[in-house]
Structures are given as structure tokens and as C-alpha cells.
C-alpha positions as CSV (number, residue, x, y, z in Angstrom):
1,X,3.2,-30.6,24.4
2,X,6.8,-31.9,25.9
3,X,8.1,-33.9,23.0
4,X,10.6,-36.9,24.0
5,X,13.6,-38.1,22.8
6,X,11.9,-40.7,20.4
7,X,9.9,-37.4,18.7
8,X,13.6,-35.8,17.5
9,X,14.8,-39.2,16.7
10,X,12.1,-39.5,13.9
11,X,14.1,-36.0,12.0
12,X,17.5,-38.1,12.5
13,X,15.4,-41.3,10.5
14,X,14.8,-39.0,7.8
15,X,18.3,-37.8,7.5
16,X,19.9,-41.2,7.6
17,X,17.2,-41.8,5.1
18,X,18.1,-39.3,2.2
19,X,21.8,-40.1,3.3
20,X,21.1,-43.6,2.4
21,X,19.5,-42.6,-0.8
22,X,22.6,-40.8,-1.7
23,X,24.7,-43.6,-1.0
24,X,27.0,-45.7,-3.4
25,X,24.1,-48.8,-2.8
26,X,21.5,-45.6,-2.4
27,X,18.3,-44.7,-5.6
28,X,20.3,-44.6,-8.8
29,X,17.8,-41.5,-9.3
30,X,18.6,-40.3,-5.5
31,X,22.3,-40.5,-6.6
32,X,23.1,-38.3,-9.4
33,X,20.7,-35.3,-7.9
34,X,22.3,-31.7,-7.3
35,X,21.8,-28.4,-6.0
36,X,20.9,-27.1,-9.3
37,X,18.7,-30.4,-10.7
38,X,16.5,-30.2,-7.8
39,X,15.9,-26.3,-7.9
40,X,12.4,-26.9,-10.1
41,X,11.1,-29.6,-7.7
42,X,11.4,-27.8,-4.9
43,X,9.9,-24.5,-6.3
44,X,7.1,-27.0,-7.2
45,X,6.6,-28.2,-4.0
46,X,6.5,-25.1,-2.3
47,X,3.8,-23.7,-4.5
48,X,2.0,-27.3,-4.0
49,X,2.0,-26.3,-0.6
50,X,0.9,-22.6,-1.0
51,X,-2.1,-24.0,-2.7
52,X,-2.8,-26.4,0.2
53,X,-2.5,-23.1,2.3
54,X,-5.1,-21.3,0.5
55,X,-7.2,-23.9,0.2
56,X,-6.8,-24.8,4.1
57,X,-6.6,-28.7,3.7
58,X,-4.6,-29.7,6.8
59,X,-3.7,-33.3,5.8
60,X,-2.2,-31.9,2.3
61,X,-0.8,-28.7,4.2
62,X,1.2,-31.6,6.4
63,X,2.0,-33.3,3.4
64,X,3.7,-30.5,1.3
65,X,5.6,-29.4,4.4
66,X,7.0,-32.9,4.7
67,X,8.1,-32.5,1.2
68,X,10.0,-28.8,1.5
69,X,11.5,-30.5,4.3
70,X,12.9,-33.0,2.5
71,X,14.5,-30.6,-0.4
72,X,15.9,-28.8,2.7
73,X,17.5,-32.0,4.1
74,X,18.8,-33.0,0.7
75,X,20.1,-29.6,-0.3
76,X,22.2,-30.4,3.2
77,X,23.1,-33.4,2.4
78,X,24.6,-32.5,-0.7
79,X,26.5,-29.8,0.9
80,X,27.8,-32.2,3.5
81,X,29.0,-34.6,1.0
82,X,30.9,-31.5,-0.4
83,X,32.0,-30.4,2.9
84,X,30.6,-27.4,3.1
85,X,28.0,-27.8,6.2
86,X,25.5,-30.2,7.0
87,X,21.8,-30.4,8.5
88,X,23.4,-29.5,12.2
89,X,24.7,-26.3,11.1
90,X,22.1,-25.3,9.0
91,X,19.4,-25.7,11.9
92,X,22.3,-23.8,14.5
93,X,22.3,-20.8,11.9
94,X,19.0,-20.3,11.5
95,X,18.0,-20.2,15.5
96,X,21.2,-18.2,16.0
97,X,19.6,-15.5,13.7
98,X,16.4,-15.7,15.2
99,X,18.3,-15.0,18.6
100,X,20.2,-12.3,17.5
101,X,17.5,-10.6,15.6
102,X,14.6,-11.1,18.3
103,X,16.8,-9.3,21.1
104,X,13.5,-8.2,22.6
105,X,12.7,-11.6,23.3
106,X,15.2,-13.1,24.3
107,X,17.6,-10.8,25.8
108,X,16.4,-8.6,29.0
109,X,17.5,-5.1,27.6
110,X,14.2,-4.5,25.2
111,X,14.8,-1.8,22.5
112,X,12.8,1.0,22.3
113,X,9.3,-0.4,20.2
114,X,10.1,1.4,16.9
115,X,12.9,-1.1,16.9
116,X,11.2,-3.9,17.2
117,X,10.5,-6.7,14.8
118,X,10.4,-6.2,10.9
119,X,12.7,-2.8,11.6
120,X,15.1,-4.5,13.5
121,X,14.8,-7.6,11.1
122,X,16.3,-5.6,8.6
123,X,18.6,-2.9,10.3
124,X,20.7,-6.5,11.7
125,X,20.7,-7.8,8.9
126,X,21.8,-4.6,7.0
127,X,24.8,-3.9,9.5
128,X,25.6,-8.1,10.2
129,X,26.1,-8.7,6.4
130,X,28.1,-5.1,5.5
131,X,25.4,-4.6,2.8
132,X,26.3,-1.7,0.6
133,X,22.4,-0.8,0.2
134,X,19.4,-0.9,2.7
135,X,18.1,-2.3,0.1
136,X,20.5,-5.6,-1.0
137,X,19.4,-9.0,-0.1
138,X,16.3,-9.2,-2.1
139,X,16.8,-12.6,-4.6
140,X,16.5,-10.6,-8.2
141,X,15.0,-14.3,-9.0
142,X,11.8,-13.4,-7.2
143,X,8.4,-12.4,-8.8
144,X,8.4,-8.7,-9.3
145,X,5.4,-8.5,-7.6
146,X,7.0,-10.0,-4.3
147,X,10.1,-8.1,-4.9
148,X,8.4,-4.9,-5.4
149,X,6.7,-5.4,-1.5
150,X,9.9,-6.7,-0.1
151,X,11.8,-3.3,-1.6
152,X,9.2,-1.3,-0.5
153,X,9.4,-2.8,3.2
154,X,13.1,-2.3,3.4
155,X,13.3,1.3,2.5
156,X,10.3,1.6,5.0
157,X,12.1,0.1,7.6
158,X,15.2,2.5,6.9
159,X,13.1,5.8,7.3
160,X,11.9,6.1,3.8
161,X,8.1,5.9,3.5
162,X,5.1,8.0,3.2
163,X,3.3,8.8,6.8
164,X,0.2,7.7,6.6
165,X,-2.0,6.0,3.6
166,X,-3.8,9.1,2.1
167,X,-0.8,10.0,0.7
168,X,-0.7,6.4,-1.2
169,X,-4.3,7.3,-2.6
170,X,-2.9,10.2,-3.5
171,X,0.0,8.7,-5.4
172,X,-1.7,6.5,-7.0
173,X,-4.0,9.2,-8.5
174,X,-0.6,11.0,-9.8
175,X,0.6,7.9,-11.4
176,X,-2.8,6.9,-13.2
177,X,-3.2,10.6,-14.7
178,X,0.4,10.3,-16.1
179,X,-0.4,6.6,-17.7
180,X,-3.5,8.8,-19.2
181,X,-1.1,11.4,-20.1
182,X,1.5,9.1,-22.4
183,X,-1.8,7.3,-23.8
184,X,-2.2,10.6,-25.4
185,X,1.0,10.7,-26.7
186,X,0.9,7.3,-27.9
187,X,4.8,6.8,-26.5
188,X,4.5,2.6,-25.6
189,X,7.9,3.0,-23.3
190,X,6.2,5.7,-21.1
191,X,3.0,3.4,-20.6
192,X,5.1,1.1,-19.9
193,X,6.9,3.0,-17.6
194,X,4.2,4.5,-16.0
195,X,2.5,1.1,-15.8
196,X,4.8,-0.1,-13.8
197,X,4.8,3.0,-11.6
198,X,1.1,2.2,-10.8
199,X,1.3,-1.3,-9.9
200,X,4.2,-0.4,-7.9
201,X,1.9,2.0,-5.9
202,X,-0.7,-0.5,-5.5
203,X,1.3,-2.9,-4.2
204,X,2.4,0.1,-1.5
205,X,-1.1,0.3,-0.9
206,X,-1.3,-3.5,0.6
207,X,1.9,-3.2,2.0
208,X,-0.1,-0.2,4.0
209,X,-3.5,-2.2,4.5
210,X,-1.0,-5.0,5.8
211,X,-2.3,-7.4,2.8
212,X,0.3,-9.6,0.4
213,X,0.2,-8.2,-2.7
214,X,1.4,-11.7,-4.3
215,X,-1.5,-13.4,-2.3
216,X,-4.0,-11.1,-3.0
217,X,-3.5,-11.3,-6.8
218,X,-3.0,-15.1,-6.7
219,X,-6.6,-15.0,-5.1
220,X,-8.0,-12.8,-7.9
221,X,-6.4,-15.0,-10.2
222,X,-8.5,-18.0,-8.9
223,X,-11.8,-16.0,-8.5
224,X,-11.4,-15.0,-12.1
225,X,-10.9,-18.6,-13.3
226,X,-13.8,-20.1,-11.6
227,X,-16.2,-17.3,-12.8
228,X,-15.0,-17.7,-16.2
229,X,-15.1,-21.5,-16.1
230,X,-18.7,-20.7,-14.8
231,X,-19.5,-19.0,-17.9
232,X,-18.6,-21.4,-20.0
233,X,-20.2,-23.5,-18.4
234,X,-23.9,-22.0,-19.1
235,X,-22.5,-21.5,-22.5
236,X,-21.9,-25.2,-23.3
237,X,-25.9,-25.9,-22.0
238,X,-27.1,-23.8,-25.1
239,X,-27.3,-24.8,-28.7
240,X,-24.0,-22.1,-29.9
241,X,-20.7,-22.0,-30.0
242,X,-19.1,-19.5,-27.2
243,X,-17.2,-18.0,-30.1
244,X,-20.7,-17.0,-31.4
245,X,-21.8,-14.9,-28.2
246,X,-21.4,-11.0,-28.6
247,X,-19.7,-9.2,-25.4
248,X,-22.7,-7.9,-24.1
249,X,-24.2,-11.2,-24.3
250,X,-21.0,-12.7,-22.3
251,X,-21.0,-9.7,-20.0
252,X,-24.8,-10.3,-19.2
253,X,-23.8,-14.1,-18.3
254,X,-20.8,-12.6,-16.3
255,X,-22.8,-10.5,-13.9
256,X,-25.2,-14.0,-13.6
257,X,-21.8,-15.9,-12.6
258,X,-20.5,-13.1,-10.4
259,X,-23.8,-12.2,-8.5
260,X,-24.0,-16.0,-7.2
């Protein structure tokens, strides 16, 4: 759908209206925001819109993205104020790098097809930023679990991976028997350590199946919750306390919940 001049006019209205808000007569709260004080806002609103994802509610799904919009405009805003770049640049940046690391889309010589997408992805941006390790540039804030894929996705795209998934299987049986193996020895640093080693291999097992590992947890997370919630449910209908119930009572009720 062609979009006219009035439909990029209405992304200017919102600049000029967080640059208002930051002005001398701007939102007193508006006004004394900055890069750091808006950090845990906009990590809220970009799990409120993770959760609008999963739950594939369109109206809030536009909604959220309106909002992580907003912190992006702001963030530039800020920035311009300090003259370090504005929105302008920011949105030049980003389509330059989407140019320059899409060459087989937008440029007629097409690499050969082992270097094309996620492997060139990261190969440019390996060489463009004069990284000292294939595997720089992931944020150390991120959740290990999301880390752990991206890692494992950059040394894959470097060369470094295992040829095809039976090996993961495999892996992952050599890491389990050596969790079994410091149980025995009752050493807490090595279960830990070799704890760590099997999630590690699980998550290279969704990285293989093609599934997100943070996504696919997440979702586990909230299947768990509303079986359990579920449970307690039938509990509260009877006469005792849940506190009262022995396991195998509970568990019975489980495998109730779970079989719906």
C-alpha cells in the first residue's frame, strides 16, 4: 500500500511531540528524564509487548509497539539535545546496515548461499566493527539463556558447530552422565558446573530445531502456572487446606489438570 506524504508526516508529529515534552514549557516529568532513568520503562514495555506477541492480541501488539517507539524517539531526543545524533541519523544507520549486510538483496553480485543471511550477518559485522573475538558484541546484560543461543549462533556462523543434530543428542547424554557423576561425589561446584553445561546443550538443541530457547521456556513457564493455578483451584472446592494434601494426592490432581 503506497503511503503519502501525510502517512510520514504523522512520525515527524510524534517527534515534535516528545521534543515539546522536553522543552523548557514541556512535562515537568518529560523534562528531567535520561538515558539511564528511562532504561526500566522501556525494558518494561518491551516485555509488555512480548506478552502481547504470545498472546496474539493485535490491538495491544499495536499498542506496545507504539510505546517502544516512543522510548526510541526519546532516547534520540536526548542524544540530540546532547549533540550526539538525532532521530534522522539513527533511522540512516540502521537502513545503511541493513544495505550493507543484505548484499544479496540489494546489490547484483549475490554471494555464494553459505554466505547468505545470519552468516553474513555476523562475518560484517565481525570485520566492520574490528572485533577482537567472533564472539564480541553480545550485551553481557542479556539473560543467559538468550546469550547462551546468541554465542552459540556466532561461533556457528564462524565454522564452529557440530554437523548435524545426533551429535547434540549425543552431547547432551555426556553432560547428563557427568551431572550424575559429581552427584556422587557430592562436589556442589561441579553440579553446578555441569548444570550449566547441560542447559547449555539444550539450548544448542533449539538452536538446531530452529526454536528460541528464551521463548520456549517463557512458554513453559506459563503452561506450568496455569496448571498449577488449576490445581489450586480444585483444591480450594474441598473442605482442606492445600498444605494438608500429600504429593501423591497433588500429583493425582496434576495429571487431572494436565490431561484437560
Amino acid at each position: 500500500m503506497k503511503k503519502n506524504n501525510n502517512e510520514f508526516s504523522k512520525f515527524e508529529n510524534l517527534v515534535e511531540s516528545v521534543k515539546k515534552l522536553r522543552s523548557p514549557n514541556g512535562c515537568d516529568w518529560d523534562k528531567i528524564q535520561t538515558r539511564n532513568s528511562l532504561i526500566p520503562y522501556f525494558i518494561e514495555e518491551v516485555y509488555e509487548l512480548i506478552e502481547s506477541i504470545d498472546k496474539k492480541d493485535s490491538i495491544n501488539i499495536r499498542e506496545e509497539l507504539g510505546d517502544v517507539l516512543l522510548h526510541v524517539i526519546f532516547q534520540s531526543q536526548i542524544a540530540s539535545e546532547k549533540s550526539d545524533f538525532d532521530i534522522n541519523e539513527v533511522i540512516h544507520d540502521i537502513n545503511e546496515k541493513l544495505i550493507d549486510r543484505h548484499p544479496h538483496v540489494f546489490e547484483k553480485s549475490v554471494p555464494s548461499k553459505d554466505k547468505i543471511g545470519n552468516e553474513l550477518w555476523e562475518v560484517k559485522k565481525y570485520i566492520k566493527k574490528g572485533r577482537k573475538s567472533r564472539l564480541d558484541g553480545v550485551p553481557k546484560i542479556l539473560p543467559s539463556i538468550i546469550s547462551a543461543q546468541r554465542i552459540q549462533e556466532k561461533a556457528s556462523s564462524s565454522g564452529f558447530d557440530f554437523e548435524e543434530i545426533g551429535q547434540v543428542w549425543k552431547k547432551l547424554d555426556e553432560e547428563i552422565s557427568e551431572v550424575k557423576v559429581a552427584q556422587k561425589e557430592d562436589n556442589f561446584m561441579k553440579i553446578e558446573g555441569e548444570l550449566g553445561d547441560v542447559l547449555f546443550t539444550v539450548i544448542n538443541l533449539c538452536r538446531f530445531f530452529n526454536v528460541s530457547a528464551e521463548n520456549a521456556l517463557r512458554k513453559s513457564n506459563k503452561k506450568f502456572i496455569k496448571r498449577f493455578q488449576s490445581l489450586e483451584e480444585k483444591v480450594s472446592n474441598t473442605d482442606r487446606d492445600f498444605e494438608k494434601y500429600s504429593q501423591n494426592e497433588l500429583d493425582g490432581i496434576w495429571a487431572e489438570v494436565k490431561g484437560k
